[in-house]
N, CA, C and O of each residue as an XYZ file, in Angstrom:
580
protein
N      24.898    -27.883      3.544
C      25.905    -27.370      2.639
C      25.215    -26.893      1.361
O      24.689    -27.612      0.511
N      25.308    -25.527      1.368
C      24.668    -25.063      0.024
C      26.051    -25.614     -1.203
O      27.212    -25.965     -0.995
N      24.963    -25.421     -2.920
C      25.517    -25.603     -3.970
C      26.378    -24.080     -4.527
O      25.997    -22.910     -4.517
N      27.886    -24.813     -5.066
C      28.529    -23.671     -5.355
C      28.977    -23.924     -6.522
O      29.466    -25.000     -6.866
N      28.827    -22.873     -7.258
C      29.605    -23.255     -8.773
C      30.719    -22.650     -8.538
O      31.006    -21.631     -7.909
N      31.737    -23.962     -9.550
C      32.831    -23.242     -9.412
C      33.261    -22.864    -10.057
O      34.411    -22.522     -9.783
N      32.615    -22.512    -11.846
C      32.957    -21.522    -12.754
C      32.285    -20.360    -12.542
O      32.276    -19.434    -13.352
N      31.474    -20.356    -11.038
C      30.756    -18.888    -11.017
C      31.047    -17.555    -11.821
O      30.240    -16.848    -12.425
N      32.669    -17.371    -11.638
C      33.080    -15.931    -12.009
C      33.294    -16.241    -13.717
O      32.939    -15.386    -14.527
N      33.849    -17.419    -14.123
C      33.807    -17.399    -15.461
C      32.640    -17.217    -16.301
O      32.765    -16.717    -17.419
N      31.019    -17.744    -15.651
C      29.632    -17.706    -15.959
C      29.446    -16.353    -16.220
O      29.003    -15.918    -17.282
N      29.885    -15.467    -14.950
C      29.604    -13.827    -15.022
C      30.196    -13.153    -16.062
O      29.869    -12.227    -16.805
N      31.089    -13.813    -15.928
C      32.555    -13.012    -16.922
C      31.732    -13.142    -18.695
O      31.628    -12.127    -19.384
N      31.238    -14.492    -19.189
C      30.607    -14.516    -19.988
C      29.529    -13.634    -20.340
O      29.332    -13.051    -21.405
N      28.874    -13.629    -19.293
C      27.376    -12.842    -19.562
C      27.570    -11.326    -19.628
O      26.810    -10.504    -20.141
N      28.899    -11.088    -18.924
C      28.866     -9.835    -19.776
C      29.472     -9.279    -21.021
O      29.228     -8.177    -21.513
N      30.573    -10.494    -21.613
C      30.446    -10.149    -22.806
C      29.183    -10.472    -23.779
O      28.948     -9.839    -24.808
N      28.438    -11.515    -23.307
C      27.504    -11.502    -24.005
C      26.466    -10.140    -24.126
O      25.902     -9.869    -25.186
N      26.303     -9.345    -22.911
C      25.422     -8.167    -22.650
C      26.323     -6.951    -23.327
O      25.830     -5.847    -23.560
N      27.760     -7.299    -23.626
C      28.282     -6.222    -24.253
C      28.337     -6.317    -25.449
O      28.320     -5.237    -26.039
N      28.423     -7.590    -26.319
C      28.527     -7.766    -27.805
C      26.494     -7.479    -28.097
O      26.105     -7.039    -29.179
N      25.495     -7.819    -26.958
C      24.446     -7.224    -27.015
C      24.191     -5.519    -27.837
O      23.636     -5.186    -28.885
N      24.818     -4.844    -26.886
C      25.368     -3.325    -26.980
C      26.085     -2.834    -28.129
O      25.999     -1.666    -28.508
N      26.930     -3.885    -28.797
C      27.610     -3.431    -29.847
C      26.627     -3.817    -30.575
O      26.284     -2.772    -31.128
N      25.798     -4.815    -31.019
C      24.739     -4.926    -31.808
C      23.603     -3.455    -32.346
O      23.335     -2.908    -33.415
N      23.209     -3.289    -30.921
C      22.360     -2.234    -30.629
C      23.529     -1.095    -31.501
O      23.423     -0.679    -32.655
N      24.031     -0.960    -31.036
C      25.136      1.100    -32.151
C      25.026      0.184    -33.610
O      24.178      0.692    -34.345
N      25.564     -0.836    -34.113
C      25.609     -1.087    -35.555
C      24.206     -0.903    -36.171
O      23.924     -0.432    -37.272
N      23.245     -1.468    -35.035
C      21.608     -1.663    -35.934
C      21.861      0.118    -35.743
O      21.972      0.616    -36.864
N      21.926      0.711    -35.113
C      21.305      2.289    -34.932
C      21.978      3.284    -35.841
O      21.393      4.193    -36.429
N      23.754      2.919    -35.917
C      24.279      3.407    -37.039
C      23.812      3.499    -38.633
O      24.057      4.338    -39.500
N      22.968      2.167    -38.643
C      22.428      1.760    -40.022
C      21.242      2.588    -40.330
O      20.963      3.077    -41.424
N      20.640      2.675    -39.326
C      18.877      3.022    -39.490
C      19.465      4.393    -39.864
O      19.395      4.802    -41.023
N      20.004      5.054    -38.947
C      20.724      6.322    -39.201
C      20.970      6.624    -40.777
O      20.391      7.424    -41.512
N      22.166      5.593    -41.085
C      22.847      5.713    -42.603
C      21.556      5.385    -43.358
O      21.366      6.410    -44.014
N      20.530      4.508    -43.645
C      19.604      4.214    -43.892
C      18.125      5.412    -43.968
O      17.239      5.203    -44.797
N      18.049      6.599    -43.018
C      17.537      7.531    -42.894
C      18.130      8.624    -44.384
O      17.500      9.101    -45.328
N      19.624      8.691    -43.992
C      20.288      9.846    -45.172
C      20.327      9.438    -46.458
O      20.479     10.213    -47.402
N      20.168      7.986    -46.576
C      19.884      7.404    -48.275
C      18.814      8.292    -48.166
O      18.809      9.292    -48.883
N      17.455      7.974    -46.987
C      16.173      7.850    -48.193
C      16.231      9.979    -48.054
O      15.306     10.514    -48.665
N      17.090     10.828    -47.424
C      16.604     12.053    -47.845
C      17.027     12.963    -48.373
O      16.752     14.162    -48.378
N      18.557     11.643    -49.386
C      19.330     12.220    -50.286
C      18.361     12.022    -51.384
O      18.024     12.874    -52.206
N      17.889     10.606    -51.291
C      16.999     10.714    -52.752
C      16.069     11.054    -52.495
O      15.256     10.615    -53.308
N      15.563     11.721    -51.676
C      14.358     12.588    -51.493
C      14.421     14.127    -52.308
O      13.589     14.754    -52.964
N      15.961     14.408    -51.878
C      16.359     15.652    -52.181
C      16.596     15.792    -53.499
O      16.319     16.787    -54.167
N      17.204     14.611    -53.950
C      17.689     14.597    -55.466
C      16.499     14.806    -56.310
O      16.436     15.594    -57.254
N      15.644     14.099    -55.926
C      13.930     14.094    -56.757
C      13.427     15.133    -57.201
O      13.007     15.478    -58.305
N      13.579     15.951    -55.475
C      13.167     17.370    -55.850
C      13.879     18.453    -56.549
O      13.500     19.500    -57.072
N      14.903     17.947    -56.417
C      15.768     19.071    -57.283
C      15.516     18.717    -58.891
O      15.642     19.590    -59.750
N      15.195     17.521    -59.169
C      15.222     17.115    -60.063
C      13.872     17.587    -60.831
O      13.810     17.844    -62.034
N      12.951     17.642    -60.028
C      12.133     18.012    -60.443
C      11.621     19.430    -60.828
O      10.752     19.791    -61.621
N      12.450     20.107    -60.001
C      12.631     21.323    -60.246
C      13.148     21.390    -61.176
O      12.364     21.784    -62.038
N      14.481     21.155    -61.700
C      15.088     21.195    -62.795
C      14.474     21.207    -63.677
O      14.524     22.103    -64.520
N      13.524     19.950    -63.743
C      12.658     19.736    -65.374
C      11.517     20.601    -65.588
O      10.818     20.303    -66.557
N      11.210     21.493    -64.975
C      10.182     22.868    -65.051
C      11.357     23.647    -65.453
O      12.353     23.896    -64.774
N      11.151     23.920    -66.393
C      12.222     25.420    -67.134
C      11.823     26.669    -66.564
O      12.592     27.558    -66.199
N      10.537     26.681    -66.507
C       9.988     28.209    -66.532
C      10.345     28.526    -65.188
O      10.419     27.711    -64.269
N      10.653     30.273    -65.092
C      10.803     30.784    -64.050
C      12.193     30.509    -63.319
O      12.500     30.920    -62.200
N      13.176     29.528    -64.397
C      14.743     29.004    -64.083
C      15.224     29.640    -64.693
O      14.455     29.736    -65.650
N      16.524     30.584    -64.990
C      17.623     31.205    -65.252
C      18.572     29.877    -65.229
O      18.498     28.867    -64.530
N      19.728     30.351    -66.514
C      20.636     29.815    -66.980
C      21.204     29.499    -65.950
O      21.287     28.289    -65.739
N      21.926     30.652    -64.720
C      22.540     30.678    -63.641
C      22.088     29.075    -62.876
O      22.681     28.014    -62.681
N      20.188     29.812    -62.490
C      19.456     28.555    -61.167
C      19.794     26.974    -61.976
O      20.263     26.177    -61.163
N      19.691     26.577    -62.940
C      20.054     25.524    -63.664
C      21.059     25.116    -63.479
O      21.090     23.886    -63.436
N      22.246     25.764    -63.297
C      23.469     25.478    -63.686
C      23.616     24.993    -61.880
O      24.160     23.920    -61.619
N      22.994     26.040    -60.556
C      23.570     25.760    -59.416
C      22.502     24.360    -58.801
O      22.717     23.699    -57.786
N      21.353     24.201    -59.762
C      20.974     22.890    -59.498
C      21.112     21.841    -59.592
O      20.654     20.876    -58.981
N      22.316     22.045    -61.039
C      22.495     20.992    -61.335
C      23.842     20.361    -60.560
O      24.001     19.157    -60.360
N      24.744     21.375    -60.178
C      25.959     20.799    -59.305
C      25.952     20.931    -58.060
O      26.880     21.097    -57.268
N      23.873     20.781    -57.790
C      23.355     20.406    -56.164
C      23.430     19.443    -56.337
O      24.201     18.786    -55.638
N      22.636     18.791    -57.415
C      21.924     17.513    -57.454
C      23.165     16.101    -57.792
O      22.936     14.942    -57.448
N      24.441     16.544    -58.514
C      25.303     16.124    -58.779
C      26.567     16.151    -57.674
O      27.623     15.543    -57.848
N      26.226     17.034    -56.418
C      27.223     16.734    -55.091
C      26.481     15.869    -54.072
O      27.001     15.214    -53.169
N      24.384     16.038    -54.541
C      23.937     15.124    -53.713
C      23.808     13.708    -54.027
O      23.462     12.810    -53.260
N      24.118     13.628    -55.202
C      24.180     11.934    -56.002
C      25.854     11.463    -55.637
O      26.125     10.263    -55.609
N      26.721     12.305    -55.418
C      27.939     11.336    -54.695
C      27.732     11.627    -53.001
O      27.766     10.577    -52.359
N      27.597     12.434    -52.459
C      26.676     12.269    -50.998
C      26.025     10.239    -50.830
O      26.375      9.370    -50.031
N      25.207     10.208    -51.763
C      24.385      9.032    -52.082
C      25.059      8.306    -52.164
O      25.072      7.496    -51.237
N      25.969      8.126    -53.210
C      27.174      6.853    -53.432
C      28.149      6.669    -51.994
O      28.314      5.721    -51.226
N      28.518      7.610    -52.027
C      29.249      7.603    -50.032
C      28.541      6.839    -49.177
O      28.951      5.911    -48.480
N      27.305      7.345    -49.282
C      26.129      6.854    -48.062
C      25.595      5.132    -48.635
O      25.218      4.315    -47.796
N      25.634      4.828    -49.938
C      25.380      3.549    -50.111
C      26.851      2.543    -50.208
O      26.853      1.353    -50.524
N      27.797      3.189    -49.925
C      29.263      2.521    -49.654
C      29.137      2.206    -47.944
O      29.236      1.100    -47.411
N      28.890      3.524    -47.273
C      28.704      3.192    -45.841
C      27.675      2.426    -45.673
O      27.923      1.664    -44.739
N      26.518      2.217    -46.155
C      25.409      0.988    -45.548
C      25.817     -0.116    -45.639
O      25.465     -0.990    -44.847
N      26.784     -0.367    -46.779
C      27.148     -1.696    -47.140
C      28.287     -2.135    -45.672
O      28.202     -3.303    -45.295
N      28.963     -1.506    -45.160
C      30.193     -1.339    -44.625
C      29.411     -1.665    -43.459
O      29.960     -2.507    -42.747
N      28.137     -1.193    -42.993
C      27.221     -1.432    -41.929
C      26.393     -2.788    -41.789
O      26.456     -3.539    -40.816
N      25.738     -2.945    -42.734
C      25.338     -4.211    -42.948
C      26.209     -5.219    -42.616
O      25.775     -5.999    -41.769
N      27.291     -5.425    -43.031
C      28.471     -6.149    -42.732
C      28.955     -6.230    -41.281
O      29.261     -7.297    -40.749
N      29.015     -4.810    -40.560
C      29.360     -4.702    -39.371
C      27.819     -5.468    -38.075
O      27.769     -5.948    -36.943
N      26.827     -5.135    -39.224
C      25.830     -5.702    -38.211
C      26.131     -7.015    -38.209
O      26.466     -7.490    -37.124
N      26.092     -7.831    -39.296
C      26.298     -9.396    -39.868
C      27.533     -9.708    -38.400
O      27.231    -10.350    -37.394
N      28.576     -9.214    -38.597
C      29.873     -9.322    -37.425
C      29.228     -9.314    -36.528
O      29.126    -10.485    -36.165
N      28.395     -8.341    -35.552
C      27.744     -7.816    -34.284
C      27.175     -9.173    -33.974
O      27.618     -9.588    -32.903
N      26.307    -10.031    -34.584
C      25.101    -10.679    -34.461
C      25.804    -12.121    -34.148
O      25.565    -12.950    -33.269
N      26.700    -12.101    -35.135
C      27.354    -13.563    -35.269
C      28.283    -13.514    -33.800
O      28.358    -14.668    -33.379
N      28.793    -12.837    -33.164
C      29.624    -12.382    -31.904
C      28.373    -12.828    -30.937
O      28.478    -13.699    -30.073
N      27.289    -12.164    -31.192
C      26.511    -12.159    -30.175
C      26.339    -13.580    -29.650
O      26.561    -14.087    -28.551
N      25.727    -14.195    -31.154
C      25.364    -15.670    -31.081
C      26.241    -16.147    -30.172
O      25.836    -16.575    -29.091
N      27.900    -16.128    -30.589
C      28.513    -16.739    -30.373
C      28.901    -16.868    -28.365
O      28.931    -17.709    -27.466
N      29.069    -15.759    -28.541
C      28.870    -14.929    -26.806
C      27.494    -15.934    -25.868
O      27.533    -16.387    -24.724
N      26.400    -16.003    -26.893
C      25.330    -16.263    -26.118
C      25.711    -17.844    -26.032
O      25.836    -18.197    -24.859
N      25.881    -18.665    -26.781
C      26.435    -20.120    -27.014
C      26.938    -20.380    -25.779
O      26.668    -21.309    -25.017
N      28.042    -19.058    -25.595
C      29.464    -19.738    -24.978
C      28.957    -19.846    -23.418
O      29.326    -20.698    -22.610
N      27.786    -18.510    -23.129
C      27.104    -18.043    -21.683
C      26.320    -19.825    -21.435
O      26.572    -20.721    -20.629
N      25.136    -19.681    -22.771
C      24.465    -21.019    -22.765
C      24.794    -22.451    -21.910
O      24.178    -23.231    -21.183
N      25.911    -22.323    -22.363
C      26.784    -23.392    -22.094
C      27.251    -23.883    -21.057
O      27.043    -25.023    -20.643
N      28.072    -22.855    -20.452
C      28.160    -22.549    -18.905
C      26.373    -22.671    -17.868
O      26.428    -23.182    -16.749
N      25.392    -22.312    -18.250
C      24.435    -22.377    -17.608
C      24.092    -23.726    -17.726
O      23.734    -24.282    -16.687
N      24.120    -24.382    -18.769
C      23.524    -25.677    -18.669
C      24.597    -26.705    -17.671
O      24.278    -27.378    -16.691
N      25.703    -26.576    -18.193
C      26.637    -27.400    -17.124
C      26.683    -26.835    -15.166
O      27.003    -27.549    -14.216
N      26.209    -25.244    -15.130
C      25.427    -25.303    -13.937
C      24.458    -26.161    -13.438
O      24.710    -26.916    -12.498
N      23.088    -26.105    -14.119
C      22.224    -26.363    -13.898
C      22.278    -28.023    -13.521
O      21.558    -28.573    -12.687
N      23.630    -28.865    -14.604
C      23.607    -30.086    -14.182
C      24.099    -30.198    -12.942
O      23.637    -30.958    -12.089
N      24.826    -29.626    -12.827
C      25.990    -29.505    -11.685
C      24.838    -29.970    -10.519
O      24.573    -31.056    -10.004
N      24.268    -28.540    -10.361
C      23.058    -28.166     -9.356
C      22.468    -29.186     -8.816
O      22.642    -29.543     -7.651
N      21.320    -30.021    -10.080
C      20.677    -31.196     -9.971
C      22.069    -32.391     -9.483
O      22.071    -32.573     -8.265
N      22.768    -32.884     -9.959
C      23.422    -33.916     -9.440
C      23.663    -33.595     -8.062
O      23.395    -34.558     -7.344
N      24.072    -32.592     -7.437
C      24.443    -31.545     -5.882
C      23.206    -32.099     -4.924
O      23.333    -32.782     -3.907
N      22.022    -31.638     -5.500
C      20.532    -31.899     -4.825
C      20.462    -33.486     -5.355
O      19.362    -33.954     -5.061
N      20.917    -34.000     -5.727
C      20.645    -35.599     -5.754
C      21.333    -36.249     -4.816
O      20.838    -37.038     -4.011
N      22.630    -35.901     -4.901
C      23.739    -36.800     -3.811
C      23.115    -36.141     -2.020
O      23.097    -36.937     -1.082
N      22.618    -34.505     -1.800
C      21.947    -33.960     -0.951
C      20.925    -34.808     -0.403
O      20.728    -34.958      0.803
N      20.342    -35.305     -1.246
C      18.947    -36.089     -0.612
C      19.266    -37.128     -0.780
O      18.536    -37.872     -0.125
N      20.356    -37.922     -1.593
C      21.210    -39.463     -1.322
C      21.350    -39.323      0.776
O      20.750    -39.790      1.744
N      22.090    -38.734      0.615
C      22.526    -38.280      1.851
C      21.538    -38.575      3.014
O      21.344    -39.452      3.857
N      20.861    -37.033      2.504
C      19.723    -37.184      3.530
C      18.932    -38.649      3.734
O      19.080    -39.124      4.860
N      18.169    -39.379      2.866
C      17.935    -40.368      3.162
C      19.092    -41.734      3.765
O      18.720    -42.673      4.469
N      19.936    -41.604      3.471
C      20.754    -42.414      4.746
C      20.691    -42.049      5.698
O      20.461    -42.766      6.672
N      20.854    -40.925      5.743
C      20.722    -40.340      7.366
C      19.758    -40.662      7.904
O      19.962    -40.895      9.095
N      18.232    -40.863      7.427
C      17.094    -41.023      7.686
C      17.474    -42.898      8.072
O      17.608    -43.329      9.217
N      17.544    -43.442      7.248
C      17.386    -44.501      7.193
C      18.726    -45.518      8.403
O      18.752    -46.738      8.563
N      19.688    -44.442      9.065
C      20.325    -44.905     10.115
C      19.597    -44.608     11.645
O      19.484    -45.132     12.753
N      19.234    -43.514     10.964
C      18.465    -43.446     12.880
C      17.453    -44.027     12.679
O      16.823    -43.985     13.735
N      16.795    -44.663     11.795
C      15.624    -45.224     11.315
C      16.357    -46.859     12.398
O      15.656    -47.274     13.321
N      17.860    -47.628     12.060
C      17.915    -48.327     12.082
C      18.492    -48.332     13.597
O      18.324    -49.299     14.339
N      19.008    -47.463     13.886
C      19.433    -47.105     15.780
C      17.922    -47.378     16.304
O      17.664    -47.827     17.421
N      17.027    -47.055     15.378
C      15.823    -46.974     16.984
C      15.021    -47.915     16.983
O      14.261    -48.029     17.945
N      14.963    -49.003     15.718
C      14.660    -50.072     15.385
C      14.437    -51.031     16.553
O      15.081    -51.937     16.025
N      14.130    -51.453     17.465
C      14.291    -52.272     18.758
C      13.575    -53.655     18.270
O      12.382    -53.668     17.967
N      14.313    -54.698     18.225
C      13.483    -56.406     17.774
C      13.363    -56.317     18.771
O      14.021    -55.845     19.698
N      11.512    -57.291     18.535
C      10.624    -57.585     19.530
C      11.432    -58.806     20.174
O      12.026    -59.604     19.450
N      11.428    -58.900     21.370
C      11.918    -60.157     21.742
C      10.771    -60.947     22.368
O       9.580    -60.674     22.517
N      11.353    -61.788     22.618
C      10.490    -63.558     22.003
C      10.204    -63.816     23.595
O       9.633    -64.844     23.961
């Protein structure tokens, strides 16, 4: 008689939310790196504009004026984008703590398998050795006297 669990399908059922709150982890970290990418090439951009700005020469009243309400649509760009990291960070913090929790709940279920299992293969070889130890005692023949 093989060993059967009998939360089998609930074990499965776990592991894949655990492999799916996995997955939601994975888009929040990737969303971030993402949002995390457009910080660093808003202020990349801002720098340079900025720097441009502070060289006068060879700038017109006009180029000044359209640099400056570049650099001033890319500094709220920035504030947007450091509102969304925060909003991400947070969503990762959620992702991770799910995960844990997911993985706990899988954990859990495996270990009460695993006891299961071992006690199964204990009473198995309980077994078996009686069995052993009756035909042991059927074939037993006292010497007679």
């Amino acid at each position: 008689m093989a060993f059967r669990f009998s939360l089998e399908q609930v074990l499965r059922y776990r592991k894949q939310l655990e492999e799916e709150a996995m997955l939601a982890l994975a888009k929040a970290q990737q969303a971030l790196e993402e949002c995390e990418q457009s910080i660093r090439e808003l202020q990349a951009s801002i720098l340079e504009q900025r720097a441009r700005l502070s060289n006068p020469a060879g700038l017109g009243a006009d180029e000044r004026w359209l640099i400056s309400g570049y650099i001033q649509g890319q500094s709220q760009d920035l504030d947007l984008a450091l509102e969304r990291r925060i909003v991400l960070l947070e969503e990762v913090d959620r992702c991770r703590a799910n995960l844990v929790q997911r993985a706990q709940d899988a954990s859990l279920l495996e270990k009460l398998k695993a006891r299961q299992a071992e006690r199964f293969a204990k009473a198995e070889q309980l077994q078996e050795q009686k069995n052993y130890d009756e035909i042991a005692t059927m074939r037993f023949v006292p010497a007679s006297r």
